[in-house]
RODO-2510 file (C-alpha; in nm, 4 decimals, decimal comma):
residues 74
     n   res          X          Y          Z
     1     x     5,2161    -0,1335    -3,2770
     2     x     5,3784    -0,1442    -2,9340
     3     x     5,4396     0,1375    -2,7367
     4     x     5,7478     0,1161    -2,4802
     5     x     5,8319     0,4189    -2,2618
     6     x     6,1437     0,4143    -1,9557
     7     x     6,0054     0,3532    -1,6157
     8     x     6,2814     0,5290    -1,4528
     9     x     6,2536     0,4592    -1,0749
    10     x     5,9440     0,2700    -1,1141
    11     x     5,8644    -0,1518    -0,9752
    12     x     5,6085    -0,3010    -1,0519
    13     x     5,5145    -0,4509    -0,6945
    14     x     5,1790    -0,6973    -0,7601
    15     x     4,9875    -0,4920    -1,0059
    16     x     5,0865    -0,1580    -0,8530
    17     x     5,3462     0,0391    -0,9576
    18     x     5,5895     0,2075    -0,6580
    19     x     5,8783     0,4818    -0,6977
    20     x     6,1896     0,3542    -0,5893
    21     x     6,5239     0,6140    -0,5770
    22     x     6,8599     0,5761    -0,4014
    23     x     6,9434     0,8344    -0,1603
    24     x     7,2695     1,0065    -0,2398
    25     x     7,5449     0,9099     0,0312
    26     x     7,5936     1,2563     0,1367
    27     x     7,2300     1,2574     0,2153
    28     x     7,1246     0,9953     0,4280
    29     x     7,2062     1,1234     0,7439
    30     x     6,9882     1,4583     0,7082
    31     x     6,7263     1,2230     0,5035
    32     x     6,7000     0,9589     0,7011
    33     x     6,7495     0,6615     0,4830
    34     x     6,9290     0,5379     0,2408
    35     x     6,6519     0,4866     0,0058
    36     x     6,2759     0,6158    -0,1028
    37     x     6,0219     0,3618    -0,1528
    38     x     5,6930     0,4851    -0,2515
    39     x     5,3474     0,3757    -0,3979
    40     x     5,2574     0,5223    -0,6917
    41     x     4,9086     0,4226    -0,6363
    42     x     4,8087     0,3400    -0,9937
    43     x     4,8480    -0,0239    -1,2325
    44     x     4,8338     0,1789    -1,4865
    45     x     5,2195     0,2357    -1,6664
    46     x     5,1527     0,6038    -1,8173
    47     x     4,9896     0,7270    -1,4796
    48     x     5,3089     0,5616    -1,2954
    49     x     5,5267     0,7158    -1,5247
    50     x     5,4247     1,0984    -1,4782
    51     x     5,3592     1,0270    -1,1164
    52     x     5,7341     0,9268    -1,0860
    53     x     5,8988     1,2056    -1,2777
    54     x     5,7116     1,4426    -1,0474
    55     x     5,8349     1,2634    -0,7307
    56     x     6,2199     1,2656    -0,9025
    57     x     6,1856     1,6485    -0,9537
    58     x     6,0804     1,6476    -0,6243
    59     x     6,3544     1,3798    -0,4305
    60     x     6,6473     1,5900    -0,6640
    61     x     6,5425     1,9475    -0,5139
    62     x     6,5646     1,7095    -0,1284
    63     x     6,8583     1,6141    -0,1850
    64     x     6,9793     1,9557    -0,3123
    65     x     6,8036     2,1365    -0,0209
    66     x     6,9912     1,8719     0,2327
    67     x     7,3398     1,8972     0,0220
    68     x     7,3252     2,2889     0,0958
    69     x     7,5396     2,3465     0,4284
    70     x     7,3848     2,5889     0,6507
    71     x     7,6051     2,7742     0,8243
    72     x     7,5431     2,9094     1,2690
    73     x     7,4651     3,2964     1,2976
    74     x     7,7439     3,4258     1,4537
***
């Protein structure tokens, strides 16, 4: 039986798997770039997998946080 699960934002660079995530365009200014490119440290597809959905979680709240207009004290 095969198994297949989505990879969502994950490469497969060598034998390591990295996160890889567009930054929104109303983002890249306060974020810096205009894309995240991360290793995931691990070959292993179920490991790269949870790794990933925690740095999405993480990247989405960013990008909220950098969306989020702060405004001068009067």
């Amino acid at each position: 039986m095969v198994i297949t699960m989505e990879l969502k934002n994950v490469i497969k660079r060598g034998e390591t798997y990295h996160f890889r995530m567009p930054v929104p365009k109303s983002c890249i200014r306060k974020i810096g770039k205009s894309e995240i490119l991360q290793s995931l440290k691990t070959s292993d597809p179920a490991e790269a997998a949870v790794a990933a959905k925690k740095l999405r979680a993480a990247w989405t709240t960013q990008f909220k946080s950098a969306r989020t207009r702060v405004l001068p004290i009067p």
